[in-house]
C-alpha positions as a printed Julia matrix, in Angstrom:
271×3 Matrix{Float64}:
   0.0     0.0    0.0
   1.04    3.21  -0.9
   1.85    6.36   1.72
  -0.8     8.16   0.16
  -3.75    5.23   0.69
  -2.05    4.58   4.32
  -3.28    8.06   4.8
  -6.21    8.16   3.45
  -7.19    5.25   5.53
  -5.75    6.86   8.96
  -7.69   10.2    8.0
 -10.85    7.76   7.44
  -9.59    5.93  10.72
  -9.47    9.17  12.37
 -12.86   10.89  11.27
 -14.87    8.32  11.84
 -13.42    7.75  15.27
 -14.41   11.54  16.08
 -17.97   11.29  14.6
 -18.17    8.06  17.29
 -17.23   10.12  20.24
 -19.63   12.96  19.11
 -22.16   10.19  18.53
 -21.35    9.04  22.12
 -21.44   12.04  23.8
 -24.68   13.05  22.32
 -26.29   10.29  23.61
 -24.38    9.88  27.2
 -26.0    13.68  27.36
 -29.25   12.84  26.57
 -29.28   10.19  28.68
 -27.44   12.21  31.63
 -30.48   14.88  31.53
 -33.31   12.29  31.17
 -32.22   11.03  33.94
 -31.08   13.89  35.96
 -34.48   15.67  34.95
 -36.61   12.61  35.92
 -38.01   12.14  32.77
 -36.63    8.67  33.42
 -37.36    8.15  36.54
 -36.16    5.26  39.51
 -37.26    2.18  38.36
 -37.72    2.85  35.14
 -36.69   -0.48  33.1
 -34.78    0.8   28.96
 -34.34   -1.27  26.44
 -31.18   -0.96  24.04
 -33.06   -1.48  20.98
 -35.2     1.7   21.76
 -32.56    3.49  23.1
 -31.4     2.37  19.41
 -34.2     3.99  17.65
 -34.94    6.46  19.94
 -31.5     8.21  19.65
 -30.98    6.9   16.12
 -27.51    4.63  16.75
 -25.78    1.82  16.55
 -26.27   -0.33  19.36
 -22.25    0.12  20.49
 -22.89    4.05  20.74
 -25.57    3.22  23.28
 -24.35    0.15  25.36
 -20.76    2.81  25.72
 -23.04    5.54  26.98
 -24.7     2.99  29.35
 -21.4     1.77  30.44
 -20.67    5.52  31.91
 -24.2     5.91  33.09
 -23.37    2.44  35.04
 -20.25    3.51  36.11
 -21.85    6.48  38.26
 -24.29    4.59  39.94
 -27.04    6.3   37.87
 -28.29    2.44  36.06
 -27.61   -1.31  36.16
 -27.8    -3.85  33.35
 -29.92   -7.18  33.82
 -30.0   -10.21  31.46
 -33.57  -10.62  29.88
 -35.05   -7.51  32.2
 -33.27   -4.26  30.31
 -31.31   -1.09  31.99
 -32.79   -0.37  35.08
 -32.64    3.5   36.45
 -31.54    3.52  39.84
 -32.53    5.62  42.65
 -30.52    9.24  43.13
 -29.33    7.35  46.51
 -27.36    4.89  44.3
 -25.61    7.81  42.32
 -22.05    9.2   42.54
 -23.34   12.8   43.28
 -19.46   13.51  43.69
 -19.33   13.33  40.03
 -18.69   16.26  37.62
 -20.52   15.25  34.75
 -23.27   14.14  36.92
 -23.17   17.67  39.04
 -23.21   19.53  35.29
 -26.74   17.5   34.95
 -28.33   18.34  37.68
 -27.47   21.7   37.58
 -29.44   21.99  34.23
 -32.39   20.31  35.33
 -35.39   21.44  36.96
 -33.82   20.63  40.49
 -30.76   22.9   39.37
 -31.54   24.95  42.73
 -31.53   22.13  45.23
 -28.41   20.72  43.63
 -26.7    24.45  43.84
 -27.96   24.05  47.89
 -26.7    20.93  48.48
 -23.6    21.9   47.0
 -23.19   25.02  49.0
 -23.93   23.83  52.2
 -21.2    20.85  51.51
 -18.57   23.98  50.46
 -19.83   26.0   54.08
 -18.6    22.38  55.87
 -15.19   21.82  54.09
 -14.01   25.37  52.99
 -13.64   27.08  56.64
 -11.59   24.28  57.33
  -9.62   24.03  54.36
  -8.7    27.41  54.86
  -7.9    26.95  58.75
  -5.09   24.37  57.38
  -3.83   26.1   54.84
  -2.85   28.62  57.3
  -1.22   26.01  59.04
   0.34   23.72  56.52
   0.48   26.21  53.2
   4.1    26.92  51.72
   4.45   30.31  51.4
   4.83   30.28  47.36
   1.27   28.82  48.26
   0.26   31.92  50.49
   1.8    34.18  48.35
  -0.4    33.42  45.41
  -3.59   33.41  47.05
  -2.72   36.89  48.02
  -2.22   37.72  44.42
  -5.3    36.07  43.43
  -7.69   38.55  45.93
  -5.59   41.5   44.41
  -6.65   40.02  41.29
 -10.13   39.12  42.15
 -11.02   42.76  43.58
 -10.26   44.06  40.22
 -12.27   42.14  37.75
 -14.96   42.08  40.53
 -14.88   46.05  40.72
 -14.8    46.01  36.77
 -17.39   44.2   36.11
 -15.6    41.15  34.23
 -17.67   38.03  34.98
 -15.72   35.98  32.99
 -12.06   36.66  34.52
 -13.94   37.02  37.84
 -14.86   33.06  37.25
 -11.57   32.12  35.96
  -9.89   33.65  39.39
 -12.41   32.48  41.69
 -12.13   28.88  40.76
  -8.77   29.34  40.8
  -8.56   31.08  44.25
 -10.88   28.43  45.85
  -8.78   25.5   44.69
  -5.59   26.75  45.59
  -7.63   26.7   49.26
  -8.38   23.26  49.0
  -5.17   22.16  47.95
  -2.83   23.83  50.07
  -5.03   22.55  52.89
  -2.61   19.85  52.79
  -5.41   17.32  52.78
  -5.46   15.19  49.94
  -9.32   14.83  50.21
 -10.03   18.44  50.38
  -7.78   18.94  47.5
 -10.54   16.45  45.39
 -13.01   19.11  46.08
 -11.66   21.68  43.88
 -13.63   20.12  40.29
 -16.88   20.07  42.73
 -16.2    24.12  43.7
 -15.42   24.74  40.25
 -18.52   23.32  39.27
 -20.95   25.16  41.42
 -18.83   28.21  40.94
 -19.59   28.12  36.88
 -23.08   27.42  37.38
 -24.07   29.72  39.31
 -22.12   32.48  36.96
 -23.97   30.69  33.64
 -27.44   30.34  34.81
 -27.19   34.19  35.73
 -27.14   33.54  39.44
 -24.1    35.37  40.27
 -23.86   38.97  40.16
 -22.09   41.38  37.88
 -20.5    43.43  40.12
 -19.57   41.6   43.22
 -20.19   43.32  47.04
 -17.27   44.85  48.39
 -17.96   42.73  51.68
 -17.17   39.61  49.49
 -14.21   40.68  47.9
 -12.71   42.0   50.99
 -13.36   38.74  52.81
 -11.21   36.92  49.74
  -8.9    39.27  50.64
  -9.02   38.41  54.31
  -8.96   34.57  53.86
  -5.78   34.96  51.84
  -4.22   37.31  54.46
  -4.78   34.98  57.29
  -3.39   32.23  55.66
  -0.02   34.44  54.5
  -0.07   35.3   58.13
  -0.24   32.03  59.45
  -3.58   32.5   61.45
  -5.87   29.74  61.3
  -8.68   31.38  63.12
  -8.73   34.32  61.4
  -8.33   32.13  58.06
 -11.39   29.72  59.15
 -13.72   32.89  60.29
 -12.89   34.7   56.46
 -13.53   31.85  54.77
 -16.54   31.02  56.82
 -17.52   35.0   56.0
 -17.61   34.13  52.74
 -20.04   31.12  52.28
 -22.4    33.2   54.93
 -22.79   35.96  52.12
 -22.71   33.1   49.4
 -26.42   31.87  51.19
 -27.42   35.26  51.77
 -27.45   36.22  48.07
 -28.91   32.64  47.06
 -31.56   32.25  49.99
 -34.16   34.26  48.31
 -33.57   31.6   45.47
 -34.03   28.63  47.19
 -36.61   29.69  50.12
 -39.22   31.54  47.73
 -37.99   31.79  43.86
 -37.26   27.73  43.19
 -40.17   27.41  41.04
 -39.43   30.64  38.92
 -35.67   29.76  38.73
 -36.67   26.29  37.14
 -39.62   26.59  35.52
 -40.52   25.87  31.77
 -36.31   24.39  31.57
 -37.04   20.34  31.73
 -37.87   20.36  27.59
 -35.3    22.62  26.26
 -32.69   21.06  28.45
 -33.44   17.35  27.32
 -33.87   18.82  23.35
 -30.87   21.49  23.1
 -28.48   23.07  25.55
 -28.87   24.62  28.84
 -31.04   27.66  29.15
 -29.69   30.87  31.03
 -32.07   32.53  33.0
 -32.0    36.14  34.08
């Protein structure tokens, strides 16, 4: 075989590899949301051959999306009975795919709750080691961060205001010096962007809030856990106050009318 036909056949190797990974993403998506949505709800029994038709795919595309699905608790495979959707309890909620699904589903505001009162446990902690255990190139760049932070809060840039605040609340986790805290930081990250693309973060960030970054990273350059623990706790204390009028009275208006769209297209923002 020529160089040219070797090629040819990688590039056709190659492309139709790619069009099987979109194909298989598509469909792990699809599936994700149903499920995340309730559309498909516990107990629910799917068979491959409508999955097949349903999605239309080959029946590998679909048994590789059920093999993730499976692999995060969410279903379980029986001989001569189908794909059986298992209860929420079964799930790896830990999961960032899985977190990304329920945040754009109808039960996007209990899932930003949950995830926020988990952060108000481990982050004032986190923090309170760091200030014990953090290397001070590790101090010294969370201080640059809340420098960082005030300004793209002050001016308005949501975007770089994201980018800094994930980056700022990892750096937390990890130089807690606890490998398990460290984990967190995809779970904080997650939270972090969806509350910034469903429009539930505002533009222009208090002054209170930025200051408190400010303090966190302060504490922890000066080696005070207490002072550390209290800023950090500071923070997730204003993080409920702008999200409890959310969760206690505007649930119904943040979610409603999202199930369909989010199953057929994309997540919606909302205002």
């Amino acid at each position: 075989m020529s160089n040219d036909a070797k090629e040819m056949t990688a590039d056709a190797g190659d492309e139709l590899s790619s069009r099987l990974m979109g194909l298989h993403a598509h469909v792990l998506d699809r599936l994700g949301l149903a499920l995340c949505s309730g559309e498909l709800s516990a107990g629910s029994i799917m068979r491959i051959d409508e999955l097949e038709q349903r999605y239309d795919v080959s029946r590998s595309v679909v048994r590789e999306a059920l093999r993730v699905l499976a692999s995060m608790g969410m279903i379980s495979s029986r001989r001569r009975v189908g794909v059986k959707v298992l209860p929420q309890s079964e799930w790896n909620l830990y999961d960032p795919q899985l977190i990304r699904w329920r945040l754009a589903s109808p039960g996007r505001i209990a899932q930003l709750r949950s995830l926020t009162e988990l952060r108000t446990a481990v982050e004032p902690e986190a923090a309170r080691l760091a200030a014990i255990r953090a290397p001070l190139t590790g101090a010294s760049e969370l201080m640059g961060l809340a420098g960082k932070l005030w300004a793209a809060g002050q001016e308005g840039d949501r975007e770089r205001f994201l980018e800094l605040d994930v980056e700022f609340h990892r750096l937390v986790l990890t130089n807690s010096g606890n490998e398990m805290f460290g984990k967190l930081h995809t779970l904080v990250e997650e939270v972090l962007v969806g509350r910034t693309h469903y429009g539930l973060m505002p533009t222009h960030p208090h002054v209170e809030a930025l200051q408190f970054h400010v303090d966190v990273a302060s504490a922890i350059q000066r080696g005070n856990p207490d002072d550390a623990q209290a800023s950090m706790l500071r923070i997730m204390q204003r993080t409920f106050l702008e999200m409890s009028s959310i969760w206690e009275g505007g649930e119904a208006d943040a979610v409603s009318g999202t199930a369909g769209p989010l199953i057929r297209g994309g997540p919606k923002e909302t205002a």
